[in-house]
C-alpha positions as CSV (number, residue, x, y, z in Angstrom):
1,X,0.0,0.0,0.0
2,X,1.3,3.2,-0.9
3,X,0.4,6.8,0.7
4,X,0.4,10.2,-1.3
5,X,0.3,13.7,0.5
6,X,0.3,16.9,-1.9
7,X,1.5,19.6,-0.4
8,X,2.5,23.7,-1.9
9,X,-0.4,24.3,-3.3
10,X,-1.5,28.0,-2.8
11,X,-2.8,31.3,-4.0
12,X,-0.5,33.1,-7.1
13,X,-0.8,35.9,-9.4
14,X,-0.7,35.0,-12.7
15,X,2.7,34.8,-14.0
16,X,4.1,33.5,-10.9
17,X,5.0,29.8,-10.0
18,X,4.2,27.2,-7.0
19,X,6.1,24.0,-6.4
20,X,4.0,21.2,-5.8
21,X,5.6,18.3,-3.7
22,X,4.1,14.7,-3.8
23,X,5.6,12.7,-0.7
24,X,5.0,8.7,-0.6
25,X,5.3,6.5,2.4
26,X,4.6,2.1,2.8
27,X,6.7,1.8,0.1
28,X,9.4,2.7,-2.2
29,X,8.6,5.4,-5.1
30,X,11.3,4.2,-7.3
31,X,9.1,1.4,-9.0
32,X,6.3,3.4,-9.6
33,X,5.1,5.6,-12.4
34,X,3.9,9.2,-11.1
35,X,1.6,11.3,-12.7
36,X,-0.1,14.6,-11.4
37,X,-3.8,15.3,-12.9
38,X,-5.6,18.5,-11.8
39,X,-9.7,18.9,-11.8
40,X,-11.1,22.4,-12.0
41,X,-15.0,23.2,-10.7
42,X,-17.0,21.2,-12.7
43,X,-14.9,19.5,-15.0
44,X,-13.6,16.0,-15.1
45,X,-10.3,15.1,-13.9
46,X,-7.3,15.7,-16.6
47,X,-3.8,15.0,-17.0
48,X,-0.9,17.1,-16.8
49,X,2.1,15.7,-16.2
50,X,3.8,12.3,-15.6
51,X,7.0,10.7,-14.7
52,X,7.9,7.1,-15.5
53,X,10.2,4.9,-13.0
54,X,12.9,5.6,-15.9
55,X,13.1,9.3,-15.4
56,X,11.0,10.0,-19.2
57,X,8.9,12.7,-18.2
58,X,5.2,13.2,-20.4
59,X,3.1,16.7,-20.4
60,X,0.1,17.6,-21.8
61,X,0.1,20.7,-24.4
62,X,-0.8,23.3,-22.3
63,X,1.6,23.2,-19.6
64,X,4.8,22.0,-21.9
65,X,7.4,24.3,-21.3
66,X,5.9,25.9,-17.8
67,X,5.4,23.1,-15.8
68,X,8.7,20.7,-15.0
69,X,8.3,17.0,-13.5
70,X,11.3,15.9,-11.3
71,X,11.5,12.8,-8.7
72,X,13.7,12.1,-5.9
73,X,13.3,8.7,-5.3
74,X,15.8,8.7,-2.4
75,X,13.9,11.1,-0.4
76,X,10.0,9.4,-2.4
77,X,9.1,12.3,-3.7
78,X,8.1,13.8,-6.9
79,X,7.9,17.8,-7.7
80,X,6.0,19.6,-9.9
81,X,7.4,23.0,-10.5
82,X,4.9,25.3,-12.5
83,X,6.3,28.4,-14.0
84,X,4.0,31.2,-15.4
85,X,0.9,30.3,-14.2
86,X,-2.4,31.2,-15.8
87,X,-5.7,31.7,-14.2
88,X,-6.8,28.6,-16.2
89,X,-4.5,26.5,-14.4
90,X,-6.9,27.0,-11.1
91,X,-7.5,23.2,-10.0
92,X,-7.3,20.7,-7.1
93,X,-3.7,19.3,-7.9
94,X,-3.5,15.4,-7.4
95,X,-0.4,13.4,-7.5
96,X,-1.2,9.5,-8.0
97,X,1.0,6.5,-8.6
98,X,0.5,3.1,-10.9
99,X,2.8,0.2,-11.9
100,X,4.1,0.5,-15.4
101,X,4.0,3.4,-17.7
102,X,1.7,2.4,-20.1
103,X,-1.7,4.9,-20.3
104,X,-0.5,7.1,-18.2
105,X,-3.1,9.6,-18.8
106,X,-5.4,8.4,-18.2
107,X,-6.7,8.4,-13.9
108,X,-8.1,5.2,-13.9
109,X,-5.0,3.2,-14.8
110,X,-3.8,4.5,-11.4
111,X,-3.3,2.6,-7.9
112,X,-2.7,5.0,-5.5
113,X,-3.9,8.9,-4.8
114,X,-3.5,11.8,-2.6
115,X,-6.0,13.7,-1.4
116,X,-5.6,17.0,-3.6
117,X,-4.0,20.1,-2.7
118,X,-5.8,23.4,-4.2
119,X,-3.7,25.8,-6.8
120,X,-5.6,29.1,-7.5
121,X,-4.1,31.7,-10.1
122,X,-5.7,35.1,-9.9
123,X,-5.5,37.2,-12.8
């Protein structure tokens, strides 16, 4: 069984960046695909960025080139550093983990989840 906290989520003008940390405990992080997905009010759960146990990193469209996707498996973590944020990236940040790398955006190919931290970009 493996446990996800989210944590750095937070208010931001728009153009300014937040650091979101994903910290896993019952087991190690290093076999495990991890992908963060964000849901805004009243829309379904999307994808935004994952990174496989090899270190190959996946983004959707709108955040390439803003968002970065790093892990530190020695201290089971994974970071999500978002650069020039929009007020369209307002969401509930999640951070999840699966086994393999295949599908991996899509949220129900996923094991494990935190419980959401909440990123809000004014404008």
């Amino acid at each position: 069984q493996v446990q996800l906290v989210e944590s750095g989520g937070g208010l931001v003008q728009a153009g300014g960046s937040l650091r979101l940390s994903c910290a896993a405990s019952g087991h190690t992080f290093s076999s495990y695909t991890v992908g963060w997905f964000r849901q805004a009010l009243g829309k379904e759960r999307e994808f935004v960025s994952a990174i496989s146990w090899r270190g190959n990193t996946y983004y959707t469209d709108s955040v390439e080139g803003r968002f970065t996707i790093s892990r530190d498996d020695a201290k089971n973590t994974v970071n999500l550093q978002m650069n020039s944020l929009k007020p369209e990236d307002t969401a509930v940040y999640y951070c999840a983990a699966k086994t393999g790398s295949s599908y991996y955006t899509s949220p129900g190919t996923y094991d494990y989840w935190g419980q959401g931290t909440q990123v809000t970009v004014s404008s």
